[in-house]
N, C-alpha and C positions, 0 to 999 in steps of 0.2 A: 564381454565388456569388463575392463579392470574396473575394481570400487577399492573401498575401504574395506578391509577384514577389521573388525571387531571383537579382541579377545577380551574374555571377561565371565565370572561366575559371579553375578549381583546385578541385578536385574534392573535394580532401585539406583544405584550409583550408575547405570548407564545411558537408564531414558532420558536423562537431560542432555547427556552427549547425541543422542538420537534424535531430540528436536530439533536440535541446532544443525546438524547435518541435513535433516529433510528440509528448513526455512533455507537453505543453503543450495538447496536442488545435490549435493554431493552423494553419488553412488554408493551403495553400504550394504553389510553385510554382518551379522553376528554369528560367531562360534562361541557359544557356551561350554565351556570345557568343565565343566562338575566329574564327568568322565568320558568314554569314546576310546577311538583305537588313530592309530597314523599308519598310514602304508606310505611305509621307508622309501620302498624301491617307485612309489607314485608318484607324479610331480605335481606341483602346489600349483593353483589358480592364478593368473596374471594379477597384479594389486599391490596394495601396500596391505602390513601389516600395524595393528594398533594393539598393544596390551592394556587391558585396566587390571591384570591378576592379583591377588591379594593376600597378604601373609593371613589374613584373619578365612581364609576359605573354608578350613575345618567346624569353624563356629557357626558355619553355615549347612554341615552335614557333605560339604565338598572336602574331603578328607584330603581329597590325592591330586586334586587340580594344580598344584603348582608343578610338583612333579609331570603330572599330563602336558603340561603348558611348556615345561622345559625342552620336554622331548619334542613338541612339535612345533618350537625355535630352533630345536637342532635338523629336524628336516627343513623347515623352509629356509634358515641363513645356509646350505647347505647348496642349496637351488639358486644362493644370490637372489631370493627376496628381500625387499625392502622391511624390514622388522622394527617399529618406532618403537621403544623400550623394551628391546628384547634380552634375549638371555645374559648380559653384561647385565643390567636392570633387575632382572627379577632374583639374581645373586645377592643386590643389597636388601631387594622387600624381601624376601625370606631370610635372612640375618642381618642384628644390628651390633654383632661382633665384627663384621664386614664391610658395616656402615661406618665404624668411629673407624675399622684401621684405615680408609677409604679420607676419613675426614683428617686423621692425627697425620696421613701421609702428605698432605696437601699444608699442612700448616694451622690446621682450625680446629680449636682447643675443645677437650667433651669434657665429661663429666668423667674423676676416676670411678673407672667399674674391674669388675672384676667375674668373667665369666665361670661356674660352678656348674657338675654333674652331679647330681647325689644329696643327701638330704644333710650329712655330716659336711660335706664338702661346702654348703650352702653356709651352713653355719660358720665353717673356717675361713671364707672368705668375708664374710662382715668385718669380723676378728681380726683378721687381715688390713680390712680395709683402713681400720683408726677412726672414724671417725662418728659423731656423737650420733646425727639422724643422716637414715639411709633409705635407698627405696628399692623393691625386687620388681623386676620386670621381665619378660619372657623373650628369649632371642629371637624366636620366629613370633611377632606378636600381632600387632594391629589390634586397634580398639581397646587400647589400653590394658591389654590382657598381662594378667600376673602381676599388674604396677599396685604396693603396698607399700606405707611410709611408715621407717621403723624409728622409736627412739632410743631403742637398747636390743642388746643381745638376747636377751632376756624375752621380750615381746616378738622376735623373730624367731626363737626356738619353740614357743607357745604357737608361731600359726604353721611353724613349718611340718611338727609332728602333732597337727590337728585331723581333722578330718575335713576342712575346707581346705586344705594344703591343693594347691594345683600348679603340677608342671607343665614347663612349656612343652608346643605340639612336636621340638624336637631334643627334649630335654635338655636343654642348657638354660639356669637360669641366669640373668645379672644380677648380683648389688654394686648398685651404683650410688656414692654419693649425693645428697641431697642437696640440688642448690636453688635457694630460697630468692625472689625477686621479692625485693621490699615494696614495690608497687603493685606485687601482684598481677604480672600479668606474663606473657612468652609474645614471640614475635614467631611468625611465621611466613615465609619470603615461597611466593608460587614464579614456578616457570616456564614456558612454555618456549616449542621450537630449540631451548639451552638459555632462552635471555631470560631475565627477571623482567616480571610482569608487574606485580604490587607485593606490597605485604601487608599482612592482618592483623593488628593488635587485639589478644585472645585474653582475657579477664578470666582471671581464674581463682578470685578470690572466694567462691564457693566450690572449689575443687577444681581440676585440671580435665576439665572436661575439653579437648581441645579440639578435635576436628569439625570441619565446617561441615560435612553433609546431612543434608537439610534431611534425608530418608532416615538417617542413624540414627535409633532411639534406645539405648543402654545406659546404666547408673553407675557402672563401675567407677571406683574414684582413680583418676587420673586418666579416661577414658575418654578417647575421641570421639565425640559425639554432638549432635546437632545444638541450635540455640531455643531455647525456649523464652516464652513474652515476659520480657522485665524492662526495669525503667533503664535502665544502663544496659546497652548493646552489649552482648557477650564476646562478638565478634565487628570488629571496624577497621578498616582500609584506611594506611595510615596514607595521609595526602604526603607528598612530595620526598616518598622514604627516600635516603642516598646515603649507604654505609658500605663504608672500604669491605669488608667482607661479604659482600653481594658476587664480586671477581674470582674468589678466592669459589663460591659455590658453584659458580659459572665453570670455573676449571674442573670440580669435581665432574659435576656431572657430564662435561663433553669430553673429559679422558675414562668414564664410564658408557659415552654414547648413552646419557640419557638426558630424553627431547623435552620431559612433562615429568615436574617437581614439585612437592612443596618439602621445604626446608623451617624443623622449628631449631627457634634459641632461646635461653633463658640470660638477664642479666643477672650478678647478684650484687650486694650493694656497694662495692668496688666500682660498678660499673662494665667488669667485663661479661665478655660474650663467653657460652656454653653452649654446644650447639650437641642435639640430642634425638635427631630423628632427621632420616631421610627419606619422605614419601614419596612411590612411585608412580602409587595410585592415587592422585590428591583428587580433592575436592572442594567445592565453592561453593560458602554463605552466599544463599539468596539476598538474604534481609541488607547485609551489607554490600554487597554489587548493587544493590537497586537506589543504596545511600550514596555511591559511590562514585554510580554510574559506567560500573566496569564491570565487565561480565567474561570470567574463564572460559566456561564453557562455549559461548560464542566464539573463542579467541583458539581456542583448540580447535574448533569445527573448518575454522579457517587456517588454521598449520596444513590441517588433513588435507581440506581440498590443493592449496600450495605444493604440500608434498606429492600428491596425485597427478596432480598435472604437470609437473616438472618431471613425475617417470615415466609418465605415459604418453600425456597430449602434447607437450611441447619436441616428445625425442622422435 
């Protein structure tokens, strides 16, 4: 019987996609790829394929899973499987020097960065960059890994030749200009099937703690991570969002063939958009879907079943 294949190393970021699938009666399947082997010359399973792979997999003791995951999108698109955020996809989650030329290609403005190997080189590229406050983050990242806001050259040579110094899992780091929303907060636009679904106004005036999943529990500062009980929602579904650049992300991701997004931006007090992350592996605030009345993961469970039945039961 064809199902759903299920790629994924995070167990926590999946079971919610797995309730919704079971309420949904939709056939399923999980491949944990942490590690394993592929037999090249074997054919794949009737199904679709679904990725949730993740640039942060190494923080998990999954060192080599994205690599694993690659090669065994190149057996299955190889076979003409259906593969819902495959190997075009997990090019941008494991680099976001790939990300901004992906986004600066299309018309949609980042942040200047400036990608650095080396610990001298880190530093020449701040020097480089001009400008007063700046922040370093890791090209293959997730979870806000490597992200530190500097206001001098000076405090950026003090962490770089510390002993908290940490490179990214593919040694390239960014500094990227620093840009400050005067309201304090980033937006973030999720999609699914390629359409935009909502977006979330993410409050970040106690740090940039920014991703929604409710399992994510880490302090890094500018770190995607869950909300915790306060009077002000840290995360909220903006009612009736409609901004010209929702089009402009729409084209990205379906000239990359990717099905399931979320997309942040920052404004600064100009007004304009910075857009600074392209997630492949997103995730969704409970608290504020229940505010909202919208629910992702529901709404993915129902792409899956859609996609399934259009390869399979309807052909």
């Amino acid at each position: 019987m064809s199902k759903v294949y299920i790629i994924h190393e995070n167990q926590e970021w999946t079971d919610h996609l797995i309730k919704r699938l079971e309420e949904l009666k939709v056939p399923y399947e999980e491949w944990f790829l942490d590690e394993g082997t592929v037999e090249l010359n074997g054919i794949p399973p009737e199904g679709i394929f679904f990725s949730r792979m993740s640039a942060s997999s190494h923080t998990r003791n999954h060192s080599y899973a994205p690599e694993l995951t690659s090669a065994v999108f190149a057996w299955l698109e190889r076979h003409g499987r259906k593969v819902i955020n495959g190997s075009s996809a997990l090019r941008l989650e494991v680099s976001k020097v790939n990300q901004y030329a992906e986004l600066e290609k299309h018309g949609i403005r980042t942040p200047k960065t400036i990608a650095a190997v080396g610990k001298e080189q880190i530093i020449k590229a701040a020097e480089q960059l001009g400008v007063s406050s700046f922040i370093t983050k890791h090209n293959r990242a997730g979870k806000g890994l490597g992200v530190q806001l500097f206001h001098s050259i000076e405090a950026l040579k003090e962490y770089v030749y510390s002993d908290t110094f940490e490179d990214s899992r593919d040694g390239i780091t960014l500094i990227q200009e620093y840009i400050e929303s005067p309201e304090h907060y980033i937006t973030r636009c999720e999609f699914i099937g390629g359409k935009f679904v909502y977006a979330v106004r993410v409050d970040t005036s106690e740090g940039f703690e920014l991703c929604p999943a409710d399992a994510c529990r880490i302090g890094d500062l500018f770190c995607p991570v869950g909300e915790e009980v306060e009077e002000k929602p840290k995360f909220q579904i903006i009612k009736d969002f409609n901004e010209p650049i929702i089009e402009k992300y729409e084209e990205v991701l379906r000239n990359n063939n990717i099905k399931v997004s979320g997309i942040e931006f920052i404004r600064n007090a100009a007004g304009d958009i910075y857009t600074y992350d392209i997630n492949t592996n997103t995730n969704y605030n409970s608290d504020a879907e229940a505010a909202a009345g919208k629910y992702g993961m529901l709404e993915l469970a129902k792409f899956l079943q859609k996609e399934l039945n259009e390869q399979y039961v309807n052909n």
